[in-house]
N, C-alpha and C positions, 0 to 999 in steps of 0.2 A: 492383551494390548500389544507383548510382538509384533504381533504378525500386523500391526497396523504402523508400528511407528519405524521402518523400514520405508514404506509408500511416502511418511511424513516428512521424514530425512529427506527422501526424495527432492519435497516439491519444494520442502523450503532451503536447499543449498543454493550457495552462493552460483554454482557453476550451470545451475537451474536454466537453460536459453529464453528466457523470457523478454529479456533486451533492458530491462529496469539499469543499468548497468551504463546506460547511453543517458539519465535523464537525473538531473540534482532537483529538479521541481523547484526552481526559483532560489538553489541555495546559493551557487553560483554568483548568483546577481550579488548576494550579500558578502562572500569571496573578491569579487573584480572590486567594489568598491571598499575593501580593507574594514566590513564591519564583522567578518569573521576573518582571522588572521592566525587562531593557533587553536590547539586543544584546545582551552578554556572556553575560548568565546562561541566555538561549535557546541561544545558541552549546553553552555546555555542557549542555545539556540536550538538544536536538538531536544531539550527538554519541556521545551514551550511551544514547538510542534507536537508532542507525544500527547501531552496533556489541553491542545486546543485541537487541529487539524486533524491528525489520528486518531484520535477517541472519538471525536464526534460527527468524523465524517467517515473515515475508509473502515476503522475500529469496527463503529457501529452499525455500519453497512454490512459488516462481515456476520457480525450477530445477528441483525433481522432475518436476511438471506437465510442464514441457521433456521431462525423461526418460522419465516414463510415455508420451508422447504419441508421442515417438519411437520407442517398443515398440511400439505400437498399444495401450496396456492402458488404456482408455480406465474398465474399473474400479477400475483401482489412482487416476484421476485424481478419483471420485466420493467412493472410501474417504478420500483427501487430504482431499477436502473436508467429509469428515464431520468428522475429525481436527481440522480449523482451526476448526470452528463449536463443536467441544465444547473450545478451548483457551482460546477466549474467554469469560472470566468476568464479566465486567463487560455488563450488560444493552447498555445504551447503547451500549458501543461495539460488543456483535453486533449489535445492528440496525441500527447505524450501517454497519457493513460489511456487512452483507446489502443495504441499499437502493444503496449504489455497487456492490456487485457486478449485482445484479437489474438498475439502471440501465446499468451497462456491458453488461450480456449482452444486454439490447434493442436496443442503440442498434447494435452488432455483427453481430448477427443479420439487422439492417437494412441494413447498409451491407456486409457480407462473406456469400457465399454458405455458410453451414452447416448442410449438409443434411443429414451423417455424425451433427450431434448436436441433432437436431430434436425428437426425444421426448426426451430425458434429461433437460432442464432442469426441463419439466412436472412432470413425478416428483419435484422435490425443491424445496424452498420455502428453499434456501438456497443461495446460490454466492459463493465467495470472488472479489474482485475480480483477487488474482496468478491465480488458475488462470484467470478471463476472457482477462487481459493473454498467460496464457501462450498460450492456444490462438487468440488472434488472429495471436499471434506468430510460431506453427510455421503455422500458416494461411499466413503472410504469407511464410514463408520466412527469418524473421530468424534469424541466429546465435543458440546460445544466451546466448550470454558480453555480446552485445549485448541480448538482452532481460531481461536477470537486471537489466544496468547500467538499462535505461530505466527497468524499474518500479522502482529505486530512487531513480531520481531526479524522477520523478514524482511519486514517495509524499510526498517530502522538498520539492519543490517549493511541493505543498499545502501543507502545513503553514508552510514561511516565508511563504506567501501572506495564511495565518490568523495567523501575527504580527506581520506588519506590521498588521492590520485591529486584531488584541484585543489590544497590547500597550499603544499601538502604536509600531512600529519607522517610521524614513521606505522607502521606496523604494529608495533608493541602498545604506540596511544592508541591506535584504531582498536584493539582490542582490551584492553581496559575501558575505555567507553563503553564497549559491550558490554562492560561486566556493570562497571558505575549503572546503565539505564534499566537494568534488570530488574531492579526492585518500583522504578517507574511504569513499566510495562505492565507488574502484576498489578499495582494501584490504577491504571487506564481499563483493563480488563474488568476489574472489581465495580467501575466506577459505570463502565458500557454496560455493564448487567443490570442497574436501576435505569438506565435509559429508556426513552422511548423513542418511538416515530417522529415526534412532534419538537425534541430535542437534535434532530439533523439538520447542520449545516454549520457549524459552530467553527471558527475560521481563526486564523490569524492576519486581521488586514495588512501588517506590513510583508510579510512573506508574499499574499497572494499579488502585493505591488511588483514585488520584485519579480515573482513570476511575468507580471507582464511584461515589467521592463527588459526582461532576458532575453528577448529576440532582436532589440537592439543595441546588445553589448558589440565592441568592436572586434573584441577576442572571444569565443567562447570553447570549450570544450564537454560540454555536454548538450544534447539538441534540448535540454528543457531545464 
C-alpha cells in the first residue's frame, strides 16, 4: 500500500491545481447574507452538506464509477456522467464543476498513462470531477472504501479552505473542523456503500438556492 499512497497524497493535496479553490458552491451566498457568520454556523452547515449533497450525489458518484469501472462498463461510467451534469441545476455550480473536472482530467492525463480512455473525453464537453478521482483511483489501484473516503475529504477540505478565506475563520478553526468532520465522512462512506443507483440525487434544496442565487450577489469572491 506505499507505493500507492504517495500518488494518493498526491491527488488529494490542497495545492493539487485543480481550481476547486476559485468555487464555495453556493456557500458564499449563505456567507454574504450573514447565515454563516462563524465556526459554528459553517460547522452546521458543513455537516448537513456531507450527510445530504456529498453522500448522495458526488460521494456516490465516486463509488459507482468504482463499480462500473470494475465491470469494465466504461458506458455505464459516461451515462453516470450524463446523470450528474443534468442533476445540476444551478448554472454556476455546473460550470463550476465542469472546469475542476476538465482541469483534473488534463492535469491526469498528463501525469497518469490513460490510453484505454483517450477518445472518450473529446466526445463530451463534460466530466464530473468524482468520476475523474474515481478512474485515477482504479488506475492507481486504490481500494474502493479508501477512495470513496479521499474524495470526501478533499471535497470537504476545499471548502474549509474557502471559509477560512470568505468568512473568515483563523487557521487553527479551519483545522479542527477537519478534525471535528472526520468521524462524519467515515459514517457518509459506511452509509454510500448500501446505496444504490436509484438513490442519486439526494440534495439540499436550500444550499442548491443559494447556489443560484450566487451569481447575483453584488460582492462575490468566489466564481461559484
Amino acid at each position: 500500500m506505499l507505493d500507492k499512497l504517495l500518488p494518493l497524497l498526491q491527488l488529494c493535496d490542497s495545492n493539487f491545481p485543480s481550481g476547486a479553490f476559485s468555487h464555495s458552491f453556493g456557500f458564499e451566498t449563505y456567507i454574504y447574507n450573514e447565515k454563516i457568520n462563524n465556526e459554528k454556523t459553517f460547522r452546521e452547515a458543513l455537516c448537513a452538506y456531507i450527510r445530504t449533497q456529498l453522500t448522495y450525489i458526488d460521494g456516490l458518484a465516486c463509488r459507482l464509477t468504482y463499480d462500473f469501472l470494475q465491470k469494465q462498463s466504461k458506458d455505464d461510467v459516461w451515462r453516470l456522467n450524463e446523470i450528474l451534469a443534468a442533476l445540476c441545476l444551478a448554472r454556476e455550480t455546473r460550470e463550476g464543476t465542469r472546469m475542476i473536472g476538465e482541469r483534473m482530467w488534463k492535469l491526469c492525463r498528463e501525469i497518469y498513462p490513460f490510453e484505454i480512455w483517450n477518445d472518450d473525453k473529446e466526445k463530451r464537453d463534460y466530466i464530473h470531477p468524482a468520476i475523474v478521482f474515481a478512474i485515477v483511483c482504479d488506475h492507481l489501484k486504490i481500494p474502493k472504501d479508501i477512495t470513496v473516503l479521499s474524495y470526501l475529504y478533499t471535497s470537504v477540505q476545499t471548502l474549509v479552505q474557502n471559509a477560512v478565506r470568505g468568512i473568515p475563520l483563523g487557521q487553527t478553526d479551519g483545522q479542527k473542523l477537519l478534525v471535528f468532520v472526520q468521524p462524519y465522512l467515515v459514517e457518509a462512506v459506511q452509509t454510500i456503500d448500501a446505496l444504490t443507483e436509484e438513490d442519486l440525487g439526494a440534495v439540499t434544496p436550500g444550499l442548491e438556492i443559494a447556489q443560484m442565487q450566487h451569481e447575483q450577489l453584488s460582492v462575490r469572491l468566489f466564481m461559484s
